[in-house]
N, C-alpha and C positions, 0 to 999 in steps of 0.2 A: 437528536438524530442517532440512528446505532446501525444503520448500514450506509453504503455509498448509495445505493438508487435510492434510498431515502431522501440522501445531503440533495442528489443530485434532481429529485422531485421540488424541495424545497429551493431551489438555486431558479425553475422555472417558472414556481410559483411568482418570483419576489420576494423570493422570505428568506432567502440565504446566499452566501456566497460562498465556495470553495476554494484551497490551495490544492491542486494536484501536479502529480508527475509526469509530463509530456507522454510515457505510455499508455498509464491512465488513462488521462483523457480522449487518446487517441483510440482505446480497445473501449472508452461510453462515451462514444460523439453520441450526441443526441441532437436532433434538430431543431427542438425547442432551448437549450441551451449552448453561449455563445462561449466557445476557450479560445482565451484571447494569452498569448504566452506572456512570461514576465523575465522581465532583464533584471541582472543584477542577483538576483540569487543565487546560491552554489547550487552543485548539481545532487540531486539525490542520490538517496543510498538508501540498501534495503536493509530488512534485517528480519531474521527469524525468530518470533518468542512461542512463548506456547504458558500456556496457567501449571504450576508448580504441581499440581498434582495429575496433569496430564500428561507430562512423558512418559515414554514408553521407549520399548525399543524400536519402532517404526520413527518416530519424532528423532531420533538419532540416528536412527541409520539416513533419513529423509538428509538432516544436517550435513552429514559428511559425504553424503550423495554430491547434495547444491556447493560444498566448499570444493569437494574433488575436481568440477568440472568450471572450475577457476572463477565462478561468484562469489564475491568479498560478501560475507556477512559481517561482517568486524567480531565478536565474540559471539556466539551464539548461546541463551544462555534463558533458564524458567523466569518467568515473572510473577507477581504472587495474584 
């Protein structure tokens, strides 16, 4: 799978099952798939990355945009 409507095609199918994040779920209800919540796990957390040779200065300024307005990304930081 390499998108969410993908996972979440295959989740209606039979063919798969997903973890997501109670906004997730709630911004693709779909009425052929049932979210059913889970206890006991901690609560999510986001985080910003981006591929090593796609920053920019937009992907930074984006960054300290979303930290400024008090969203914890924990480090924000390229991945390869």
């Amino acid at each position: 799978m390499s998108t969410l409507q993908e996972g979440l095609t295959q989740v209606a199918a039979g063919r798969a099952g997903m973890l997501l994040c109670r906004p997730t779920a709630a911004y693709h209800r779909r009425e052929d798939v049932a979210f059913v919540p889970v206890e006991g796990v901690p609560e999510s957390a986001l985080g910003l990355v981006w591929h090593r040779e796609g920053e920019s200065a937009a992907v930074r300024a984006f960054a300290r945009a979303v930290t400024c307005r008090g969203v914890s990304l924990g480090v924000a930081r390229p991945v390869a």
